[in-house]
PASEBA-1860 file (N, C-alpha, C; in nm, 3 decimals):
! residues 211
1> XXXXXXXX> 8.882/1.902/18.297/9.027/1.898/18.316/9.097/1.968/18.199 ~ 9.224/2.034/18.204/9.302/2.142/18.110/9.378/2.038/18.076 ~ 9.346/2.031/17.901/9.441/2.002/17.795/9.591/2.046/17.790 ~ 9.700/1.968/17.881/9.812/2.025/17.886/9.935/1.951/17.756 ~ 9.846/1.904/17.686/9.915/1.842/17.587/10.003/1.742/17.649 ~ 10.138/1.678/17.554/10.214/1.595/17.592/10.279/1.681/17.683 ~ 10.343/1.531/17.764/10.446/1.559/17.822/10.567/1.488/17.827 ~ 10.668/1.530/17.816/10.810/1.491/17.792/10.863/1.444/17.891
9> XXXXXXXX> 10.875/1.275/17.926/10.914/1.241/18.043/11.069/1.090/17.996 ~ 11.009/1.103/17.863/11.151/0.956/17.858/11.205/0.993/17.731 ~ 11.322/0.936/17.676/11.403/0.947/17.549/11.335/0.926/17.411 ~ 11.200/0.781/17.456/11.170/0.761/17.342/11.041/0.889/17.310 ~ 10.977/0.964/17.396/10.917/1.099/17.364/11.019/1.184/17.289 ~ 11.090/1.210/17.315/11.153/1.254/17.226/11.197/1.265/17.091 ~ 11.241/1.123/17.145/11.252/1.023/16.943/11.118/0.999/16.885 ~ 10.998/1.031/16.944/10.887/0.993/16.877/10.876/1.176/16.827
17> XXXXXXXX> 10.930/1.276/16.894/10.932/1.454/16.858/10.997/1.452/16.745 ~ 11.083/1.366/16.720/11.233/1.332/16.622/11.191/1.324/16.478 ~ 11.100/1.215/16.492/11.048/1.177/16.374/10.976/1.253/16.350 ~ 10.839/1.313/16.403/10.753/1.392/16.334/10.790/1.477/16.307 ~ 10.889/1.561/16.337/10.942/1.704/16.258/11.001/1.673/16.122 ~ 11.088/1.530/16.153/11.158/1.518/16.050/11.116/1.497/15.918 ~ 10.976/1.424/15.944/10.854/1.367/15.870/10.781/1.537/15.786 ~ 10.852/1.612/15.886/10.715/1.744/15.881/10.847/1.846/15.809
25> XXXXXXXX> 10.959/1.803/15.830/11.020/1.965/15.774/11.151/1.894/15.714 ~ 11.201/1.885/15.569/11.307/1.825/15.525/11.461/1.879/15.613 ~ 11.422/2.027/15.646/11.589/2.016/15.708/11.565/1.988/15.817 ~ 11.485/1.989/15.901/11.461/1.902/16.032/11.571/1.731/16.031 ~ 11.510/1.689/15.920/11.568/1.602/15.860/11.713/1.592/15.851 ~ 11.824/1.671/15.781/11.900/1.693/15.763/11.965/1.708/15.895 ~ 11.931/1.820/16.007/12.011/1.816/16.148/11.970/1.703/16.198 ~ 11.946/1.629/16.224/11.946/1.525/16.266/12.026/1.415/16.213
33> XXXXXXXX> 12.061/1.448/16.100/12.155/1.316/16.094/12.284/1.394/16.123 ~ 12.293/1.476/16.116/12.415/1.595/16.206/12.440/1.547/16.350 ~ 12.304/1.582/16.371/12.320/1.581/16.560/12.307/1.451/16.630 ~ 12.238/1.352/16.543/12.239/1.252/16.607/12.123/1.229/16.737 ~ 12.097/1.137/16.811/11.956/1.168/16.895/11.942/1.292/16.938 ~ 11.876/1.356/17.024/11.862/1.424/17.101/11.859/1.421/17.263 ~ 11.859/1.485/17.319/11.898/1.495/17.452/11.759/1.475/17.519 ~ 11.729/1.430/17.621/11.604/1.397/17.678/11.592/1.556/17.820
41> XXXXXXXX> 11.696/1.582/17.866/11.681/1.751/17.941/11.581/1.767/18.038 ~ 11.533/1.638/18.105/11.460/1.641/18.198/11.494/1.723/18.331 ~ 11.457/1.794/18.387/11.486/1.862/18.497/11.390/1.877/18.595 ~ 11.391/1.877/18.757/11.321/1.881/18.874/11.253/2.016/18.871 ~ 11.142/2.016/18.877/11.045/2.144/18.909/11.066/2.165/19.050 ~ 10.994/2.283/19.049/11.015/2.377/19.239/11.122/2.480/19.197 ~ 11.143/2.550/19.336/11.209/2.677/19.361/11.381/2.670/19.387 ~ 11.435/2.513/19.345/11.541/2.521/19.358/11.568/2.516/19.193
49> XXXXXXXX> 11.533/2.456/19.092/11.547/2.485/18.949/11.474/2.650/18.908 ~ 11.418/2.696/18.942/11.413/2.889/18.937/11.516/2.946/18.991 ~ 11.533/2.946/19.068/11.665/2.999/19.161/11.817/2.955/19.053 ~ 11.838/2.866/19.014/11.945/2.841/18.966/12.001/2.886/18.792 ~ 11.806/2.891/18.693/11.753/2.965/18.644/11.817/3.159/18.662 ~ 11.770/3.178/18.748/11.797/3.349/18.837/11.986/3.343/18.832 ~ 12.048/3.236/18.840/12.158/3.232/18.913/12.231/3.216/18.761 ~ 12.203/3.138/18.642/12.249/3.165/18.516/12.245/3.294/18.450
57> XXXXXXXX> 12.170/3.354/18.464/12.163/3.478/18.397/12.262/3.567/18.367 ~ 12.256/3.600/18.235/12.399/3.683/18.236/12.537/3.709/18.273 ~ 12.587/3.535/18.288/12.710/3.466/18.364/12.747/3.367/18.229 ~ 12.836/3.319/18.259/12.909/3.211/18.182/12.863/3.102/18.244 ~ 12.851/2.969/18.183/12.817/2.822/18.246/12.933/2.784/18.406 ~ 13.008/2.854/18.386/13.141/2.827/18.443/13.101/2.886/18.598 ~ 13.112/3.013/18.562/13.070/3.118/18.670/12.928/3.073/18.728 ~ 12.842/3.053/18.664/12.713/2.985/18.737/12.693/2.868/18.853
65> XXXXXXXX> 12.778/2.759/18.778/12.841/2.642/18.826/12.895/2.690/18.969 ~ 12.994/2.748/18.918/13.095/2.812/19.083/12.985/2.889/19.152 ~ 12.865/2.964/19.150/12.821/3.054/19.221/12.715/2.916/19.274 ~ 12.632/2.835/19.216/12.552/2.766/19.247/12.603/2.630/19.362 ~ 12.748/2.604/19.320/12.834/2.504/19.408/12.835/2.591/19.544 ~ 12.889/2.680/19.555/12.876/2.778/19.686/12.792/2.764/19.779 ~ 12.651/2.838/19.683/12.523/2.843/19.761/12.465/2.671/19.803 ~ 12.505/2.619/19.721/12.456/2.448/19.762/12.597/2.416/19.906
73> XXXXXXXX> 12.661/2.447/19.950/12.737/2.417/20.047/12.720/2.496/20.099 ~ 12.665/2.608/20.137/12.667/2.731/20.211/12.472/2.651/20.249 ~ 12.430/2.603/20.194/12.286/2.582/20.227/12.186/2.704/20.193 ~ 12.209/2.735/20.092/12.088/2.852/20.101/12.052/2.838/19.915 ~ 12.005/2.721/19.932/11.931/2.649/19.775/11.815/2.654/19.784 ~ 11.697/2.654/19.919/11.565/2.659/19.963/11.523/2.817/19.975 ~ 11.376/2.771/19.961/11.347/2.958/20.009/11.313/2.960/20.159 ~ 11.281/2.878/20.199/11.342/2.920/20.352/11.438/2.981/20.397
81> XXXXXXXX> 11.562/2.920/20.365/11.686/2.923/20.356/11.729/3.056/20.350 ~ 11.715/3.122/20.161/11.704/3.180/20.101/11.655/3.305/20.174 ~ 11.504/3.320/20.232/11.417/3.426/20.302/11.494/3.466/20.396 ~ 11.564/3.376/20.490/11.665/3.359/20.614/11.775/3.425/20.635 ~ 11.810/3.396/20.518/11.951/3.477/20.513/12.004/3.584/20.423 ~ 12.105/3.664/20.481/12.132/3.816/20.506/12.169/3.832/20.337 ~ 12.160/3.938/20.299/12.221/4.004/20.184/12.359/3.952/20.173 ~ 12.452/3.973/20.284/12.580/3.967/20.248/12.652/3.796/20.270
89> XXXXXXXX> 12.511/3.673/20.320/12.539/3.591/20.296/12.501/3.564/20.158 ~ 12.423/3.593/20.120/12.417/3.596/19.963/12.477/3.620/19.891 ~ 12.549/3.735/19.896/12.657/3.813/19.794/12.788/3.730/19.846 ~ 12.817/3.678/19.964/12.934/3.601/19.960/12.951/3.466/19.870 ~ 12.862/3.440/19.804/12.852/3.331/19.749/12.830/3.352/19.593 ~ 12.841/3.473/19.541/12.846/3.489/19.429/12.766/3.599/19.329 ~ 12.635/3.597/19.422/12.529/3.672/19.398/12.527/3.805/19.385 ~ 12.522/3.887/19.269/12.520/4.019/19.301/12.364/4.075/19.359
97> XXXXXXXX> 12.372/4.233/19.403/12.276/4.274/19.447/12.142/4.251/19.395 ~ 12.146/4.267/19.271/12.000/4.253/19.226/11.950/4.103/19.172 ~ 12.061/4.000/19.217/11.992/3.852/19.148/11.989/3.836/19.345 ~ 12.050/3.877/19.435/11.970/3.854/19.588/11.878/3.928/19.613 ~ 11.796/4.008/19.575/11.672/4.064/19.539/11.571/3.983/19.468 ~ 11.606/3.898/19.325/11.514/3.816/19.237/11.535/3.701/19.389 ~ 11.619/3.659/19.436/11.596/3.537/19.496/11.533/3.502/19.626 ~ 11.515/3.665/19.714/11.434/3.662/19.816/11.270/3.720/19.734
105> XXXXXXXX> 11.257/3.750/19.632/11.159/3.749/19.584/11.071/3.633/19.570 ~ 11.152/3.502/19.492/11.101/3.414/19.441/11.078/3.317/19.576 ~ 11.174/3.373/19.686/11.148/3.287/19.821/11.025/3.328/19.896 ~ 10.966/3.483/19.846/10.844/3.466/19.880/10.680/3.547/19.781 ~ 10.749/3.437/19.712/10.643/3.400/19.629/10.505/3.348/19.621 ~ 10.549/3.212/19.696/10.476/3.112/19.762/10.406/3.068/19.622 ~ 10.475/3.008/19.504/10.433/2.960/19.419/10.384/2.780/19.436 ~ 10.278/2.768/19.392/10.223/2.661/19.417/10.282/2.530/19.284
113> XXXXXXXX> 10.461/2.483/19.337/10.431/2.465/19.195/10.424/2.295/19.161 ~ 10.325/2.226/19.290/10.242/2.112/19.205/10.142/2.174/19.150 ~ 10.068/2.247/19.179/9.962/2.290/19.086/9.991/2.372/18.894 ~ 10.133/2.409/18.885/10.160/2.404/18.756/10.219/2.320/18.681 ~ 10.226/2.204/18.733/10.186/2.077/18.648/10.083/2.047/18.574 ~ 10.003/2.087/18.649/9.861/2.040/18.547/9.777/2.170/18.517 ~ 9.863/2.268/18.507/9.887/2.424/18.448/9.854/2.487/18.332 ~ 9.777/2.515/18.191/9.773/2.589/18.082/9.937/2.629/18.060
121> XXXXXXXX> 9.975/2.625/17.988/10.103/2.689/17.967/10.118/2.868/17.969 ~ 10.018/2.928/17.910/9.983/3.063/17.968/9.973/3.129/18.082 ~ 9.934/3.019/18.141/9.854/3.055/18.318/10.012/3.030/18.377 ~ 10.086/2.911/18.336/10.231/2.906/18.399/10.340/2.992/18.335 ~ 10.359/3.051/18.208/10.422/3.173/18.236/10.384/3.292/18.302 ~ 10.222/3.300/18.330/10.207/3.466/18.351/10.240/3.430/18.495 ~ 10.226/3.290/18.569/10.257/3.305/18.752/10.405/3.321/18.777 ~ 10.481/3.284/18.666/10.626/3.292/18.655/10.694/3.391/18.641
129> XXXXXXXX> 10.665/3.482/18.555/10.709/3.579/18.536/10.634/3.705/18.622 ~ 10.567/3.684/18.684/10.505/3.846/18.816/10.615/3.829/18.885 ~ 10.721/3.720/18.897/10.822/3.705/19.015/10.892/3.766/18.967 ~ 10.954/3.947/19.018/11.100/4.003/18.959/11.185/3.854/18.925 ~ 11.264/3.889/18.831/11.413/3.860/18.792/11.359/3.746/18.692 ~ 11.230/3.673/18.699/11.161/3.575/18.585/11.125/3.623/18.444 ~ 11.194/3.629/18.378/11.106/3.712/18.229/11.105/3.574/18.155 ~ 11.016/3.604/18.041/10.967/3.545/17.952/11.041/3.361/17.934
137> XXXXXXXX> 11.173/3.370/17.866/11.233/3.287/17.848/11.280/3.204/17.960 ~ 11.289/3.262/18.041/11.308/3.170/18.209/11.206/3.079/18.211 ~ 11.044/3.122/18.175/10.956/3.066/18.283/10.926/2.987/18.135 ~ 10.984/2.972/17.976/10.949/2.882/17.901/11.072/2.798/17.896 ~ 11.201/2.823/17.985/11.291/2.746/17.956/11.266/2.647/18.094 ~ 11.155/2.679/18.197/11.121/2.632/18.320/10.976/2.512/18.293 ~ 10.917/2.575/18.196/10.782/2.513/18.135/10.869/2.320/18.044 ~ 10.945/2.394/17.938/11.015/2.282/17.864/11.044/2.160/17.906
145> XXXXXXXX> 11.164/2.203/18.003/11.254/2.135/18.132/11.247/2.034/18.240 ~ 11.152/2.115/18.339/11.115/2.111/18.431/10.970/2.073/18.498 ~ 10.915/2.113/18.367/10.778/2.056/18.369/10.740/1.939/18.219 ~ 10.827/1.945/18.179/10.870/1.871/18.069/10.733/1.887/17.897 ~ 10.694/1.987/17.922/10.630/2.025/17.818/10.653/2.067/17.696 ~ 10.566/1.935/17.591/10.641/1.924/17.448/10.623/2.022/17.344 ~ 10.517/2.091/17.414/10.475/2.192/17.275/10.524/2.348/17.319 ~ 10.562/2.380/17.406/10.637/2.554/17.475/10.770/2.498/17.382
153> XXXXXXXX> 10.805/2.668/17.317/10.932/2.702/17.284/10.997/2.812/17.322 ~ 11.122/2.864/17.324/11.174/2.955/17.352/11.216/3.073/17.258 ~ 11.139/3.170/17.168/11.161/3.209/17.063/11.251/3.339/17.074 ~ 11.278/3.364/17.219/11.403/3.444/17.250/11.513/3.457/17.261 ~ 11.508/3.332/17.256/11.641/3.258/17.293/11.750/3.263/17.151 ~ 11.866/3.402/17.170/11.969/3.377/17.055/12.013/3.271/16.973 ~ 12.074/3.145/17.073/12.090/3.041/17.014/11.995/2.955/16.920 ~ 11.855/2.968/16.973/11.749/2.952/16.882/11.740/3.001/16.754
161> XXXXXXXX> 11.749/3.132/16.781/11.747/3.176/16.658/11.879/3.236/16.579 ~ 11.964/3.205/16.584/12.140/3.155/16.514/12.102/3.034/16.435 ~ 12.054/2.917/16.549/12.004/2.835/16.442/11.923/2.822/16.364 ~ 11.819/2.865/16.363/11.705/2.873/16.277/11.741/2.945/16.158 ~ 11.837/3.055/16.170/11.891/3.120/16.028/11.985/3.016/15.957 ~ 12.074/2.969/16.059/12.192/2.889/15.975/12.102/2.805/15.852 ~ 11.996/2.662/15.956/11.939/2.538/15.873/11.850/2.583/15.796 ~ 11.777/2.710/15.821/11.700/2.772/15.716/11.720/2.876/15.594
169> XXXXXXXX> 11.903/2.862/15.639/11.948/2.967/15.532/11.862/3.104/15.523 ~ 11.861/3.160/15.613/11.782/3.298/15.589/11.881/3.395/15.616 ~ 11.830/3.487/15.553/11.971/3.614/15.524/12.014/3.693/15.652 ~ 11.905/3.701/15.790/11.949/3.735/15.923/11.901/3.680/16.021 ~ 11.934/3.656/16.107/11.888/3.640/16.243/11.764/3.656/16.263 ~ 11.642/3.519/16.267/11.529/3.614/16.271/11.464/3.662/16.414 ~ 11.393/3.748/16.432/11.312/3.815/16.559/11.247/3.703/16.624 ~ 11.260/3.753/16.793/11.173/3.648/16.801/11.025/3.619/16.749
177> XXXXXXXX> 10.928/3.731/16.705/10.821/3.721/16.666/10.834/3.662/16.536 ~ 10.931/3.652/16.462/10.946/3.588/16.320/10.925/3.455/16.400 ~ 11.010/3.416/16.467/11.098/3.226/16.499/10.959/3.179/16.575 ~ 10.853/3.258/16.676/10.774/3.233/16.702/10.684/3.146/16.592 ~ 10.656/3.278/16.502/10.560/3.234/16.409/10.619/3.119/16.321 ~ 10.728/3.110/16.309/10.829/2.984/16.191/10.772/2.816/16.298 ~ 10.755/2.863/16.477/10.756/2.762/16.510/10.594/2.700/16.535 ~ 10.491/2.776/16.500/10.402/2.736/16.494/10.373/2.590/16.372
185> XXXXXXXX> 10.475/2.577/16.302/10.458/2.467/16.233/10.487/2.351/16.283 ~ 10.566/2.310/16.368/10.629/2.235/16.422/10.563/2.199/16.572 ~ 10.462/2.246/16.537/10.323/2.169/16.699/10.296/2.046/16.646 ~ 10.287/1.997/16.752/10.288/1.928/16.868/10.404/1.932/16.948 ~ 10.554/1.989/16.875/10.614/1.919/16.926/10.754/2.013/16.926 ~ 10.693/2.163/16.994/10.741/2.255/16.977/10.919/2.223/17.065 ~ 10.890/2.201/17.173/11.045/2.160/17.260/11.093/2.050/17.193 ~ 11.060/1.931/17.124/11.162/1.883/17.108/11.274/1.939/16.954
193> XXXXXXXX> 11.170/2.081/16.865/11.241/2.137/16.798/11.345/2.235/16.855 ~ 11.318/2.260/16.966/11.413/2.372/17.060/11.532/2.260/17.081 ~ 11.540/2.175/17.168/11.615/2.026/17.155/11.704/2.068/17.035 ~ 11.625/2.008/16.935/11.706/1.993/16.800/11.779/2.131/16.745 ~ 11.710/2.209/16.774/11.828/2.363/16.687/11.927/2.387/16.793 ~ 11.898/2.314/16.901/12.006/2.361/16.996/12.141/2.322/16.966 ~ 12.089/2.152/16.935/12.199/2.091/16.930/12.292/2.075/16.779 ~ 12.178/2.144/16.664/12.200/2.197/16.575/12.339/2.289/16.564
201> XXXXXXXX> 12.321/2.419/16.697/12.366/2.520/16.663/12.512/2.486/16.732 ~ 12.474/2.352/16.800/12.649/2.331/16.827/12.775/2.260/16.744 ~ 12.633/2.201/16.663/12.766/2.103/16.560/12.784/2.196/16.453 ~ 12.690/2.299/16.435/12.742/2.427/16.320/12.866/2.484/16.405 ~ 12.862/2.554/16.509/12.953/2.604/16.561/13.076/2.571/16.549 ~ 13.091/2.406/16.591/13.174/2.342/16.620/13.257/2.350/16.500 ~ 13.167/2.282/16.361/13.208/2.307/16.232/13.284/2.416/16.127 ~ 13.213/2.546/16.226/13.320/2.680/16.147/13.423/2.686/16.228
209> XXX> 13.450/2.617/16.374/13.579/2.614/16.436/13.674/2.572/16.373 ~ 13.631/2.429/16.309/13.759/2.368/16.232/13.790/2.433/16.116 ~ 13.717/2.541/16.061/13.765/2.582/15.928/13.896/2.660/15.957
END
């Protein structure tokens, strides 16, 4: 049977991620008494959390929201659904041309995805990402989430690494191949450090607002 490491299913997994970083990295330490717990971010696996994934992309939270409310009343959240219907029921609902392309893609996919539950984390990005419109950070922000896996991080992810410069005081923004390698320290318990700089990078934010 494949060593899928922990998995992230309740608050106190989390708070048990909490401590060992904090234990493991002094400013770990420090955001946290900033941020206060962390968020537990559990989310439903399958083809309706990809799709919605596909449907954030390069939109505002706002605009996503409104395009995803649509398609959930319009009924075309399934890949049945999805396979079924026309281009221009798609695009009436928010979708431009090429994310109704990623989404009749991913409708036939035919991804098996009880079987990436008990998945390698490798083996579940590379089935994730052959699907147009899935790149890298989708199928680890899908791994984290959705499959609730404690040790995948997202080292592409801007906000990730905004924060990782701020609490680490480093002079730029680092690459993701830098933040990668910065996060190899922080195994076991790689997502619940994604968790924490996230929520990091909002009470910094928040903080140069009031200045």
């Amino acid at each position: 049977m494949t060593d899928i490491g922990r998995i992230i299913e309740t608050h106190d997994c989390v708070a048990e991620g909490s401590a060992f970083l904090a234990a493991r990295e002094p400013r770990f330490a420090q955001a946290l008494e900033q941020t206060g717990p962390l968020p537990l971010r559990r989310r439903k696996d399958g083809y309706e959390a990809l799709l919605s994934a596909i449907v954030s992309q390069q939109v505002s939270v706002a605009a996503a929201n409104a395009i995803w409310g649509k398609l959930k009343q319009a009924r075309l959240t399934g890949p049945r659904k999805v396979a079924w219907a026309s281009e221009e029921e798609l695009r009436a609902c928010g979708l431009s041309r090429q994310k109704v392309r990623y989404a009749k893609a991913l409708s036939e996919a035919r991804i098996d995805y009880a079987a990436l539950r008990g998945a390698p984390e490798e083996e579940i990005l590379a089935r994730l990402t052959d699907v147009p419109g899935i790149g890298r950070w989708t199928a680890e922000i899908y791994a984290m989430f959705s499959l609730g896996r404690a040790d995948v991080f997202a080292p592409g992810d801007l906000a990730l690494q905004e924060a990782a410069r701020m609490l680490f005081e480093l002079e730029k923004r680092p690459t993701e191949k830098v933040l990668r390698e910065m996060a190899a320290d922080w195994s076991p318990w790689r997502a619940v450090a994604a968790r924490l700089l996230w929520a990091y990078f909002r009470v910094a934010k928040a903080r140069e607002g009031i200045r």
